[in-house]
N, CA, C and O atoms as CSV, one atom per row, in Angstrom:
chain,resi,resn,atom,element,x,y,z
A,1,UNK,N,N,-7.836,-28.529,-3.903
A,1,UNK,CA,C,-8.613,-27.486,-3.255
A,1,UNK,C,C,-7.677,-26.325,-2.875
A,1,UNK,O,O,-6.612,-26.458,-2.272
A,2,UNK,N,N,-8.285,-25.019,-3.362
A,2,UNK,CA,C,-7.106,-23.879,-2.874
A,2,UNK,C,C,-7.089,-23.756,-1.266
A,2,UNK,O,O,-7.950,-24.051,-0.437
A,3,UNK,N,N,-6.006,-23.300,-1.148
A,3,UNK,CA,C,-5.827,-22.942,0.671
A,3,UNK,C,C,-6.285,-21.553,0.751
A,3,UNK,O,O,-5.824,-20.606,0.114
A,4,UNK,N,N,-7.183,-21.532,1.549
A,4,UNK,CA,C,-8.146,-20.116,1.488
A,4,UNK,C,C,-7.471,-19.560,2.978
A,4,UNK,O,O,-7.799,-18.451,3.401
A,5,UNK,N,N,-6.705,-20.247,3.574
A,5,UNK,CA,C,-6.177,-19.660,4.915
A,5,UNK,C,C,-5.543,-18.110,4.226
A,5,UNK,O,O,-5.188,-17.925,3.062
A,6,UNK,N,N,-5.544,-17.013,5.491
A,6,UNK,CA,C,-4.835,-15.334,5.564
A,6,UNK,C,C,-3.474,-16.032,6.150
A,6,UNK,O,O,-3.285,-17.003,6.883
A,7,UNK,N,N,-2.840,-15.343,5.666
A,7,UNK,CA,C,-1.386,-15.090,6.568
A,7,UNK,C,C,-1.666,-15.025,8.088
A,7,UNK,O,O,-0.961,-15.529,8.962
A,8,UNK,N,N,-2.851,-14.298,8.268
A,8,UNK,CA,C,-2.788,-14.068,9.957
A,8,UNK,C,C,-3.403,-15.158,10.491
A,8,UNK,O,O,-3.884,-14.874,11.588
A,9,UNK,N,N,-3.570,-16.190,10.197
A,9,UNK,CA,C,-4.749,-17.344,10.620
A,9,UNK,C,C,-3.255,-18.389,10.657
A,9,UNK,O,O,-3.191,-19.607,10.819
A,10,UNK,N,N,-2.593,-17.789,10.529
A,10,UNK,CA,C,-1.021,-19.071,10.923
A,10,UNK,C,C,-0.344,-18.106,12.372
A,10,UNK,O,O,-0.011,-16.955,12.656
A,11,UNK,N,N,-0.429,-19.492,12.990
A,11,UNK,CA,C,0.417,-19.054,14.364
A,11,UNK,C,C,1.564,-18.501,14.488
A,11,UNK,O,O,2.615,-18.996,14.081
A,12,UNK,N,N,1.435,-17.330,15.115
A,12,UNK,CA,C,2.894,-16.500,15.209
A,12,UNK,C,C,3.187,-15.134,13.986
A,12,UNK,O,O,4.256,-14.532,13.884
A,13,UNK,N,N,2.192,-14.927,13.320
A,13,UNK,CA,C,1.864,-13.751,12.583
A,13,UNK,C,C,0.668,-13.087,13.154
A,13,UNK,O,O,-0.526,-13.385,13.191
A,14,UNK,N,N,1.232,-12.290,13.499
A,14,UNK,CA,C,0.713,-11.010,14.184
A,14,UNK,C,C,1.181,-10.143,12.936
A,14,UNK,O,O,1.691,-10.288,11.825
A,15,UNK,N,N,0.566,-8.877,14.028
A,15,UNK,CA,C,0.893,-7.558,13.396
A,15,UNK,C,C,2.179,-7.048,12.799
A,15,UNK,O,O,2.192,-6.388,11.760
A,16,UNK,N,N,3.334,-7.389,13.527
A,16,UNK,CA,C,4.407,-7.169,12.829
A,16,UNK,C,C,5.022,-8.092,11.526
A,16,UNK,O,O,5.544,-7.734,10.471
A,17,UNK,N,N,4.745,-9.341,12.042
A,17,UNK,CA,C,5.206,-10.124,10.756
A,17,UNK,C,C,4.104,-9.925,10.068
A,17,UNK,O,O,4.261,-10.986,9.465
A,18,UNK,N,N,3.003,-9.463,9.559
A,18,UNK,CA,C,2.329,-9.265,8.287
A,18,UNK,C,C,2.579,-8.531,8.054
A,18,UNK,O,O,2.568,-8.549,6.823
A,19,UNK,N,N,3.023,-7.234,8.532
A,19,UNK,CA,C,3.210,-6.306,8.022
A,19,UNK,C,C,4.756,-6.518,7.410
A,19,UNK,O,O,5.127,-5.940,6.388
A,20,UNK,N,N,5.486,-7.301,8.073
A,20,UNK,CA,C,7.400,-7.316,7.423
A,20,UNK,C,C,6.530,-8.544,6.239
A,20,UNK,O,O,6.154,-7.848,5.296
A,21,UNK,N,N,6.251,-9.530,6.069
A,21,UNK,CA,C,5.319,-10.180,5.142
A,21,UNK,C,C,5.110,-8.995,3.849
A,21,UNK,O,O,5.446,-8.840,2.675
A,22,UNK,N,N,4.665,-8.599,4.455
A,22,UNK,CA,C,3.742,-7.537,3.179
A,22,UNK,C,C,4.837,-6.562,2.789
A,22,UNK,O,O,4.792,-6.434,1.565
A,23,UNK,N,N,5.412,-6.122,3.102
A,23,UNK,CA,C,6.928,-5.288,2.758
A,23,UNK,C,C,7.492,-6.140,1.864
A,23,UNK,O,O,7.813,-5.677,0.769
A,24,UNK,N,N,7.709,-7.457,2.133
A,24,UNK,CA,C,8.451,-7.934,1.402
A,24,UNK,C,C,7.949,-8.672,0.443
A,24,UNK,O,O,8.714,-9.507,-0.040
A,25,UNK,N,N,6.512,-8.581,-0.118
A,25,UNK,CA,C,6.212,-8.958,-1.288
A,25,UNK,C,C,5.145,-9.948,-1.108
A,25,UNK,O,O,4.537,-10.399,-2.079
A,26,UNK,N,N,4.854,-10.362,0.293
A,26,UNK,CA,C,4.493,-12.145,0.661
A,26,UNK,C,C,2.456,-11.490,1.128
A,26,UNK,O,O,2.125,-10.986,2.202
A,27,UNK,N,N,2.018,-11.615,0.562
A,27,UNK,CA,C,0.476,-11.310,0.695
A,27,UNK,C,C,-0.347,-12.826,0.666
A,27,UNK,O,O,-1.577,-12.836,0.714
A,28,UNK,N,N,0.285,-13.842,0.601
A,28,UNK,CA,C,-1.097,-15.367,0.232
A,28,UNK,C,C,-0.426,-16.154,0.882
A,28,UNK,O,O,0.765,-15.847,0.947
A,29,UNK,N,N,-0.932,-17.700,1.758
A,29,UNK,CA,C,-0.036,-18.250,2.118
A,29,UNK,C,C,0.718,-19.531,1.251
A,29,UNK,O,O,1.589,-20.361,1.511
A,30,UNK,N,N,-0.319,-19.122,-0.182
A,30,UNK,CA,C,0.072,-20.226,-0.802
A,30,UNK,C,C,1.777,-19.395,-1.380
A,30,UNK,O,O,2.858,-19.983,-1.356
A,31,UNK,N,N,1.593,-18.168,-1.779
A,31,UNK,CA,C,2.691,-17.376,-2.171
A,31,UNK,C,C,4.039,-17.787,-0.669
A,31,UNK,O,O,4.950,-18.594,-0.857
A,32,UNK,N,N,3.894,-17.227,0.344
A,32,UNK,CA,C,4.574,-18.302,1.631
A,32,UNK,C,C,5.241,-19.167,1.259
A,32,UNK,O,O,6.452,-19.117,1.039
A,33,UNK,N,N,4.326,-20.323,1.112
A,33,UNK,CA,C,4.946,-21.707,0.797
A,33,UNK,C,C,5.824,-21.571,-0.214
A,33,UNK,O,O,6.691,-22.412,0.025
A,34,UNK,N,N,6.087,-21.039,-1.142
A,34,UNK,CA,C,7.195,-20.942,-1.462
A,34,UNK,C,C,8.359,-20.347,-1.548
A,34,UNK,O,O,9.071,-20.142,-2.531
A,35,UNK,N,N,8.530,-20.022,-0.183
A,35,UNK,CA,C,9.603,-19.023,0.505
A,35,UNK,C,C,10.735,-19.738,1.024
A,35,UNK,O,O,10.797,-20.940,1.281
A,36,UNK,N,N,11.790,-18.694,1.172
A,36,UNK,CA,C,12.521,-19.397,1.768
A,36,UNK,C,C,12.948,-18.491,3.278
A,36,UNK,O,O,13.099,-17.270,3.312
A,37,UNK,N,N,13.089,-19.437,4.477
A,37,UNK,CA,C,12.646,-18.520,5.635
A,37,UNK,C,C,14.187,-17.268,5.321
A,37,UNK,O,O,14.054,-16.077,5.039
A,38,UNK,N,N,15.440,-17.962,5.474
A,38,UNK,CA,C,16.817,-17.123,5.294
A,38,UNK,C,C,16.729,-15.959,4.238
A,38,UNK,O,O,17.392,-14.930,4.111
A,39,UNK,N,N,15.548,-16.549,3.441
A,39,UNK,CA,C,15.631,-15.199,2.124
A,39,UNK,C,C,15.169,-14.215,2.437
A,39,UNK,O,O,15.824,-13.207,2.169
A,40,UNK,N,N,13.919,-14.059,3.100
A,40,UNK,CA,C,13.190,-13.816,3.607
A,40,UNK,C,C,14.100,-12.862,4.946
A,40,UNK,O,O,14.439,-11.695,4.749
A,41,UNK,N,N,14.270,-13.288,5.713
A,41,UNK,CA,C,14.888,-12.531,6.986
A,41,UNK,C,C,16.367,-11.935,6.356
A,41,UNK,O,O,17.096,-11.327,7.139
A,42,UNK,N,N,16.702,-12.073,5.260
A,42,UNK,CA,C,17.927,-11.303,4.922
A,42,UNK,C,C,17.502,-9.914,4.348
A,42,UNK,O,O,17.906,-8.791,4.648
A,43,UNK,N,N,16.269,-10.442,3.144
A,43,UNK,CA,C,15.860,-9.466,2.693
A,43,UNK,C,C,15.223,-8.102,3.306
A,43,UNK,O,O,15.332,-6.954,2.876
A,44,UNK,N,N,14.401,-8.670,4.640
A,44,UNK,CA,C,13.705,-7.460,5.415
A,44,UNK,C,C,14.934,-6.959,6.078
A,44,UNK,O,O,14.827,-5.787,6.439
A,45,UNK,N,N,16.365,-7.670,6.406
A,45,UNK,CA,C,17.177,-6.896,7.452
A,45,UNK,C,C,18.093,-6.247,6.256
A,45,UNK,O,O,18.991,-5.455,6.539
A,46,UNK,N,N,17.924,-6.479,5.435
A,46,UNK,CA,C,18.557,-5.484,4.122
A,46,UNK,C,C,17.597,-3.663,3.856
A,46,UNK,O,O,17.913,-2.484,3.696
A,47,UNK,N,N,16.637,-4.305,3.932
A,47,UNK,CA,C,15.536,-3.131,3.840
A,47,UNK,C,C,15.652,-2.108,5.379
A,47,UNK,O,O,15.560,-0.889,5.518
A,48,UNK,N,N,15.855,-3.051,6.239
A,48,UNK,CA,C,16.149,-2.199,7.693
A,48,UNK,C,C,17.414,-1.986,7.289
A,48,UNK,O,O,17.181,-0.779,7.225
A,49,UNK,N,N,18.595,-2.056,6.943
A,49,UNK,CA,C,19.597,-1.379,7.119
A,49,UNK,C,C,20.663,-2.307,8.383
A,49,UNK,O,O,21.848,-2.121,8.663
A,50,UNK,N,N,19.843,-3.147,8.845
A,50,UNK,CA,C,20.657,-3.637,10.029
A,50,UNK,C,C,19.682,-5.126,10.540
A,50,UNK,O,O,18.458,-5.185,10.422
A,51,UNK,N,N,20.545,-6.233,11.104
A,51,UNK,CA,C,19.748,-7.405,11.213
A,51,UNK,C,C,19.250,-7.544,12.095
A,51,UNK,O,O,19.737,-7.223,13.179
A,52,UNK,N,N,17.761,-8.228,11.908
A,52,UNK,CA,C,17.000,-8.533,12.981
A,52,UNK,C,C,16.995,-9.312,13.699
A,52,UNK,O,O,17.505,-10.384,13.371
A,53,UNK,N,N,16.538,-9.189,14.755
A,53,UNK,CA,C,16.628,-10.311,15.916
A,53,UNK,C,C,16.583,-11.611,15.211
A,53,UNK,O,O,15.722,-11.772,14.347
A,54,UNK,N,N,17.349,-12.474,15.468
A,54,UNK,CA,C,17.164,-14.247,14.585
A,54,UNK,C,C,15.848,-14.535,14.926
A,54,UNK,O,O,15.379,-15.243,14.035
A,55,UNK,N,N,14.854,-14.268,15.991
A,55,UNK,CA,C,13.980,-14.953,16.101
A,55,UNK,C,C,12.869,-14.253,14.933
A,55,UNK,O,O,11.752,-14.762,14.838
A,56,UNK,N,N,13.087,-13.553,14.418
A,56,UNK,CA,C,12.268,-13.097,12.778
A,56,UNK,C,C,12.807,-14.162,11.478
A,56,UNK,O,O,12.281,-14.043,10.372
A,57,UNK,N,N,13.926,-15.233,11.723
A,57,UNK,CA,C,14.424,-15.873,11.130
A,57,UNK,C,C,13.122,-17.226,11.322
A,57,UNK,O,O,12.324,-17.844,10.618
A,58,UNK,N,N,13.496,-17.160,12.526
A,58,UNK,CA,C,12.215,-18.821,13.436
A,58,UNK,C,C,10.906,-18.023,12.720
A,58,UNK,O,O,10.725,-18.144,11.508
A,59,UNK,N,N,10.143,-17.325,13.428
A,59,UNK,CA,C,9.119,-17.032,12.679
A,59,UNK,C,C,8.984,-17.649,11.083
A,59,UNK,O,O,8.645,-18.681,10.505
A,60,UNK,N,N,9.387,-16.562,10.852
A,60,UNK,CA,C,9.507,-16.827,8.836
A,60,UNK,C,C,9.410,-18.609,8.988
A,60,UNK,O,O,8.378,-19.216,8.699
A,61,UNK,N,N,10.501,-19.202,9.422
A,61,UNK,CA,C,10.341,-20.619,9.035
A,61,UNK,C,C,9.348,-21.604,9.967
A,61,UNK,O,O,9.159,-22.793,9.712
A,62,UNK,N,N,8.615,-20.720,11.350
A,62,UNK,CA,C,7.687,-21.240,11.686
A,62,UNK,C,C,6.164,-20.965,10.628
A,62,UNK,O,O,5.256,-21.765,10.403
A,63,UNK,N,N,6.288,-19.921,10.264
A,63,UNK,CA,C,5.339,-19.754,9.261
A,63,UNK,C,C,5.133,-20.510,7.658
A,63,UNK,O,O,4.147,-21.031,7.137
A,64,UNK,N,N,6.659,-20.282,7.133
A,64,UNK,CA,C,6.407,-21.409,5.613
A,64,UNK,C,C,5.913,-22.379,6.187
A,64,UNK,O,O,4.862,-22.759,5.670
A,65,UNK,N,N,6.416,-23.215,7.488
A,65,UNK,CA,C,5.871,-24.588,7.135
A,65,UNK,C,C,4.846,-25.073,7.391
A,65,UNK,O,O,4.414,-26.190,7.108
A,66,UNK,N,N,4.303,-24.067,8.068
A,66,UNK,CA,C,2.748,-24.094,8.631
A,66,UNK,C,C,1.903,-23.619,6.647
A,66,UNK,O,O,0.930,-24.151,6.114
A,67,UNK,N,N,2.611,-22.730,6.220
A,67,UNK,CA,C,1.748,-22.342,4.653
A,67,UNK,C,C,2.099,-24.048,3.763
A,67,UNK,O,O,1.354,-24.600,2.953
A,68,UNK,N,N,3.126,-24.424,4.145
A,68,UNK,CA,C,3.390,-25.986,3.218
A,68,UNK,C,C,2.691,-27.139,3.426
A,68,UNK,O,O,2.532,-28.181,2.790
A,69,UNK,N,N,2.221,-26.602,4.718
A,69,UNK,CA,C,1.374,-28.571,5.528
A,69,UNK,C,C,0.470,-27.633,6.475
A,69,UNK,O,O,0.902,-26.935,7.392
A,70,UNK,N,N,-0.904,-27.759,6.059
A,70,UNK,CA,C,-2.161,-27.190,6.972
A,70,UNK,C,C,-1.921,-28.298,8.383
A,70,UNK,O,O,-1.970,-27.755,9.487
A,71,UNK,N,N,-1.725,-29.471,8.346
A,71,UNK,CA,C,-1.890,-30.281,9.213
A,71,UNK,C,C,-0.564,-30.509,9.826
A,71,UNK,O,O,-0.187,-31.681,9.845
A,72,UNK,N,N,0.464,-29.322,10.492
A,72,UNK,CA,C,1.944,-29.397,10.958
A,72,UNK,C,C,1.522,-29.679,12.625
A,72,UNK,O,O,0.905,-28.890,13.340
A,73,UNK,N,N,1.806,-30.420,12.839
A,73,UNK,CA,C,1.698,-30.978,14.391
A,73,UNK,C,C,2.145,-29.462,15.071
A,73,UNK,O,O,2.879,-28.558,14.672
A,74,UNK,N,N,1.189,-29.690,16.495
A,74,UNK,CA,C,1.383,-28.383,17.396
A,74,UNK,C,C,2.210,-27.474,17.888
A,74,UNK,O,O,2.326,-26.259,18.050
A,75,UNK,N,N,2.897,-28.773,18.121
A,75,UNK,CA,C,4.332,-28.568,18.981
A,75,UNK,C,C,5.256,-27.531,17.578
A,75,UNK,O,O,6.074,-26.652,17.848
A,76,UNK,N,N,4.855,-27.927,16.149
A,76,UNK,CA,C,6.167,-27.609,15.563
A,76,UNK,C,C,5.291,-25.763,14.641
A,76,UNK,O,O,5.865,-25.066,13.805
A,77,UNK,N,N,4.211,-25.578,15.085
A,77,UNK,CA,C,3.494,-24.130,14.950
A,77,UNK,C,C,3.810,-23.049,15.945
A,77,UNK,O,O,3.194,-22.016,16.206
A,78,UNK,N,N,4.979,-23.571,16.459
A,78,UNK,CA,C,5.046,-22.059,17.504
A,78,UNK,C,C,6.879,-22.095,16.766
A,78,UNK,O,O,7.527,-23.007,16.252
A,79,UNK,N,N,7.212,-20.573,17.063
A,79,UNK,CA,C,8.704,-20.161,16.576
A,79,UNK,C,C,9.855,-20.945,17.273
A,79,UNK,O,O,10.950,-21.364,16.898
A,80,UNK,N,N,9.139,-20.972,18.472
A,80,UNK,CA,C,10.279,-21.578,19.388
A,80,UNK,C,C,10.932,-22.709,19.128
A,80,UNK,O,O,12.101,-22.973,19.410
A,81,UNK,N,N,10.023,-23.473,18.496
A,81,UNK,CA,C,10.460,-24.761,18.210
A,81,UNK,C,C,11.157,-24.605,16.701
A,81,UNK,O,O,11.618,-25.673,16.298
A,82,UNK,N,N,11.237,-24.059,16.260
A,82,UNK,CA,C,12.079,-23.563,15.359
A,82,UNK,C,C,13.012,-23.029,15.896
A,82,UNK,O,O,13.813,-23.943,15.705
A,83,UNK,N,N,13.802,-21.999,16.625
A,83,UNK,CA,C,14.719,-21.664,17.283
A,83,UNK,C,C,15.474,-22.512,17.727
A,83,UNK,O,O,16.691,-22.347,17.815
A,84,UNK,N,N,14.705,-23.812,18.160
A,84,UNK,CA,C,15.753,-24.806,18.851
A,84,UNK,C,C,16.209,-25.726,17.546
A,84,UNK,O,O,17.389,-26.075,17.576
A,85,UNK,N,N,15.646,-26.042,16.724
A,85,UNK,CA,C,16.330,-26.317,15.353
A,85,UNK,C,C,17.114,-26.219,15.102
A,85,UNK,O,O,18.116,-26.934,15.135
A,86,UNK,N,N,16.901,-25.273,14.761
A,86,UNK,CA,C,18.426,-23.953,14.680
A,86,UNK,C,C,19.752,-23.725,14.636
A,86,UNK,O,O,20.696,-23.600,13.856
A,87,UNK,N,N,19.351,-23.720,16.194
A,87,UNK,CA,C,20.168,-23.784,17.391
A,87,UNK,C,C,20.731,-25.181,17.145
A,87,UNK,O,O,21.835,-25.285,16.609
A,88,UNK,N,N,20.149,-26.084,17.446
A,88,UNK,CA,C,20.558,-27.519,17.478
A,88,UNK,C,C,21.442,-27.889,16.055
A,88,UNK,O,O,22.374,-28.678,16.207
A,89,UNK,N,N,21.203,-27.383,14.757
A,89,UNK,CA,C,21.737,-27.496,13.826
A,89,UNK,C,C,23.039,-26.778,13.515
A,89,UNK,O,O,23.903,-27.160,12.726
A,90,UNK,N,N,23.043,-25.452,14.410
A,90,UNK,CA,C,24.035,-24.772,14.272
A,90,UNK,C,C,25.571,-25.383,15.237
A,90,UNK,O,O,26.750,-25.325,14.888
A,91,UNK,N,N,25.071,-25.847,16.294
A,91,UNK,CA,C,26.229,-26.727,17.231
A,91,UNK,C,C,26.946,-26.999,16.741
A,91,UNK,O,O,27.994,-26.383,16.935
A,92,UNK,N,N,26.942,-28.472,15.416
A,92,UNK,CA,C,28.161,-28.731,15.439
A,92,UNK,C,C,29.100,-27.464,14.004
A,92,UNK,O,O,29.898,-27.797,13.126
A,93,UNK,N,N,28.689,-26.427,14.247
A,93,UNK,CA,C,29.719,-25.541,13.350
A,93,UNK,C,C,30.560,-24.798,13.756
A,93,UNK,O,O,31.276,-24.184,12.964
């Protein structure tokens, strides 16, 4: 069955990330799902000229994985919880 979900019907896309979404090529969420969040946040801070806040990094990867699994538990549909990922992954470097 196709995923008929909008980009904006995933938590944490608003107005600005559809619109950095749509700049960068990403219009479906099935197109999404096969993103990669780092490609993604390099590419729009390439287009700005200068990098964006990391939490446009969380987004992006709160969003693929919400476009990869309709059914992503609650807790893991907001950015934040991506941030601490992250974060937590980045420690031991």
């Amino acid at each position: 069955m196709p995923d008929t979900r909008q980009l904006s019907d995933l938590a944490g896309i608003g107005k600005a990330a559809l619109h950095d979404c749509h700049r960068l090529g990403v219009t479906s969420v099935g197109q999404l799902a096969g993103c990669d969040a780092r490609e993604l946040y390099e590419r729009l801070s390439a287009m700005e000229g200068q990098m964006h806040d990391i939490c446009v990094l969380d987004t992006f990867a709160c969003a693929i994985a919400q476009a990869r699994d309709p059914q992503l538990p609650a807790d893991q549909c907001r950015w934040w919880w991506w941030s601490r990922q992250r974060k937590a992954a980045n420690q031991g470097k």
